[in-house]
C-alpha positions in Angstrom: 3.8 -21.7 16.3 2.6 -24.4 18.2 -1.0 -26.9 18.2 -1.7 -25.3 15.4 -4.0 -26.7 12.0 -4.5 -25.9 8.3 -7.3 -24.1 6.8 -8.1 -23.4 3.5 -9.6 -19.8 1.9 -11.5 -20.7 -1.1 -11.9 -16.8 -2.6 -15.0 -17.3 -5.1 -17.2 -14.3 -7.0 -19.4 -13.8 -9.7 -17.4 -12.7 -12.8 -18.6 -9.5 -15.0 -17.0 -9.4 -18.6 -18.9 -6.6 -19.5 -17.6 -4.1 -16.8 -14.0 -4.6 -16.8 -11.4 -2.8 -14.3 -9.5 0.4 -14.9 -5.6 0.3 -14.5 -6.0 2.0 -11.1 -9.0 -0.3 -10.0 -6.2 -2.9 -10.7 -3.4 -1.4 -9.1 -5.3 -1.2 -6.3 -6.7 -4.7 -5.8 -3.1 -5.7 -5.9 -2.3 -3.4 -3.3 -4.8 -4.8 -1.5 -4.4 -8.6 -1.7 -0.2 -7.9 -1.6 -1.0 -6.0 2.0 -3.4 -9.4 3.3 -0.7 -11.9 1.8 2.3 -9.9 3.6 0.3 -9.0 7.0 -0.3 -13.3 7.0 3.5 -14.0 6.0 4.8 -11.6 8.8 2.6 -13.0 11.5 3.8 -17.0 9.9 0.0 -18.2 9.4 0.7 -17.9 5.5 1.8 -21.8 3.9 0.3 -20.7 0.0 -1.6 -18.8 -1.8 -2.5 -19.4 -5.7 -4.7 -17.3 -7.5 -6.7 -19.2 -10.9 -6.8 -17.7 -14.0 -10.1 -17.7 -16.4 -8.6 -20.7 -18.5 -9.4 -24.3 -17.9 -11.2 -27.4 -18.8 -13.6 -29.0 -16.9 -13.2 -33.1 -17.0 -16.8 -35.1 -16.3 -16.7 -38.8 -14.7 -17.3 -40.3 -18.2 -14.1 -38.7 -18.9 -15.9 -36.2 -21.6 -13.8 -32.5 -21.8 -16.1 -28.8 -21.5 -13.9 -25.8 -22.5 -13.8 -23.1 -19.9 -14.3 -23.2 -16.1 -17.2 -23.8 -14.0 -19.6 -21.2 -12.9 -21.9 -22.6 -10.4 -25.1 -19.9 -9.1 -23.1 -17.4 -11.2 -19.7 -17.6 -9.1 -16.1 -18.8 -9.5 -13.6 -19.9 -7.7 -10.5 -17.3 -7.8 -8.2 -18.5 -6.0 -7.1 -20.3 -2.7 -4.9 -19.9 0.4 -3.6 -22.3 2.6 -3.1 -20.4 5.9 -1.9 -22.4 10.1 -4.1 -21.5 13.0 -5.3 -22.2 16.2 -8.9 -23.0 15.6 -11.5 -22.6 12.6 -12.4 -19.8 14.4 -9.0 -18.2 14.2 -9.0 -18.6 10.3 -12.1 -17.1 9.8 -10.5 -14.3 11.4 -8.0 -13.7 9.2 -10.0 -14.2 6.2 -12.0 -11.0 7.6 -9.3 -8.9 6.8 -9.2 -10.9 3.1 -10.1 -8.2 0.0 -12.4 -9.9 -2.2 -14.9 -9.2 0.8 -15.0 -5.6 -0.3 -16.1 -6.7 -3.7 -19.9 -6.7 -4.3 -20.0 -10.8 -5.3 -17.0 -11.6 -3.2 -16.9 -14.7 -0.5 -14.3 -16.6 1.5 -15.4 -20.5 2.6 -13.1 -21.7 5.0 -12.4 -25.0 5.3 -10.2 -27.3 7.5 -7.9 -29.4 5.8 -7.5 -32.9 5.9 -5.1 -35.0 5.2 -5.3 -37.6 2.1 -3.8 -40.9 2.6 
């Protein structure tokens, strides 16, 4: 693949501990996000994907520690995807097709990455 860039899906949501999935609801969403991941891999636009888990510290510029991740206007961040294409436009494109989008709270921010250093 030539000319192309890297982008970056940010997949955030608003978390609900009171209503928690079933084993099926589950097995689905993994369907789902296993069928985005592969469809990217085949069509060599996927670099990484990472998905974050609930636990975490957050780490202030005074260097002070708060248990438990942050939740800014009621969302998280769930996970992130590094993914190659043409254009912004192009990636935005493929995050269309990402799963969280068919969750009430879901959102994808794509971003262009650039390099440090």
């Amino acid at each position: 693949m030539s000319n192309t860039e890297e982008f970056m899906m940010i997949f955030s949501f608003t978390p609900d501990f009171s209503n928690q999935p079933s084993q099926e609801d589950l097995d689905q969403m993994q369907q789902s996000w296993g069928k985005f991941i592969g469809n990217l891999a085949v069509s060599e636009k996927l670099v990484s994907s990472h998905q974050l888990s609930f636990n975490g510290v957050q780490i202030a510029a005074d260097h002070s520690i708060t248990e438990g991740i942050n939740i800014a206007d009621g969302k998280t961040i769930g996970g992130n995807m590094i993914v190659k294409a043409a254009s912004l436009e192009e990636a935005v494109e493929l995050a269309k097709a990402c799963p969280i989008l068919y969750a009430p709270s879901g959102n994808v921010e794509v971003r262009e990455i650039t390099p440090m250093g």
